[in-house]
C-alpha positions, 0 to 999 in steps of 0.5 A: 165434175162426175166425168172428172171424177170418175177419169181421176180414180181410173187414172189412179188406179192405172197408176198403180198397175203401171208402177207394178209394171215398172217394178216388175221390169226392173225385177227382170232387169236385176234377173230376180225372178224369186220375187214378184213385183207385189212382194217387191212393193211389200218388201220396199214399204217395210224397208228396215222395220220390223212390224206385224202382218196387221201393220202391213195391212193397217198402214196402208203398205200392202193392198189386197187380201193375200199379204199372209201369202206374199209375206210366206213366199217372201220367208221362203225366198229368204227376203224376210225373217218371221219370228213369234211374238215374244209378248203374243205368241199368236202373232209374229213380226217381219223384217228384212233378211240380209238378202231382203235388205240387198234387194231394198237398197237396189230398190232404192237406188231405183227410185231415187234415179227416178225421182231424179229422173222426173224433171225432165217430163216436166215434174218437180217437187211442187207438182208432186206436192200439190198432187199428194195434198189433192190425193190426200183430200180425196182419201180423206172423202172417201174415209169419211164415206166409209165411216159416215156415209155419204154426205148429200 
């Protein structure tokens, strides 16, 4: 079960490097090179909302530690539009721009011929159903470990 385990969270974090890499030749391919595959990712999650840097990072749309950096260069890039608060001026909310909002919909697009594109490796909607209730599982243990402890 250990060397199951440990291959599963290695493969899960090959998976996400791999998409950012899949995200990242379809960058090139658009010739966009004003945006990275991570503030790409950033851009897809928050999509047509409008939400705080907090929310980013609390709802899981962005991991790392410099979302303020990738959210300034996708203000300056004119992806996203950052307005204060009007309730706390101390924080401020994003939301795409009209050039942000181009680049979700190609995004999209992307994703959707992908995910149509999946059954012919042999994945259909019940893989995919089965692998998130198991990944879910597994972030649930490890929440629980954070908050608790580990169990013994």
């Amino acid at each position: 079960m250990k060397a199951l385990y440990f291959e599963s969270i290695t493969l899960i974090e090959r998976l996400h490097y791999l998409f950012l890499d899949v995200m990242k030749s379809e960058l090139d391919r658009m010739r966009i090179f004003d945006i990275n595959n991570v503030q790409c990712f950033i851009l897809y999650n928050v999509g047509k909302n409008e939400m705080t840097v907090g929310e980013l990072s609390n709802r899981g749309y962005y991991l790392g530690s410099n979302v303020s950096y990738n959210l300034k260069k996708l203000v300056e890039h004119g992806y996203f539009i950052q307005e204060k608060a009007k309730h706390d001026k101390r924080s401020s909310k994003v939301h795409l721009s009209e050039k942000g909002l181009k680049l979700y919909d190609k995004i999209d697009k992307i994703f959707t011929q992908q995910s149509t594109n999946l059954k012919y490796n042999g994945i259909v909607d019940q893989n995919l159903t089965e692998t998130l209730k198991l990944l879910r599982k597994i972030e649930s243990y490890w929440n629980f470990i954070i908050s608790h402890g580990l169990v013994e």
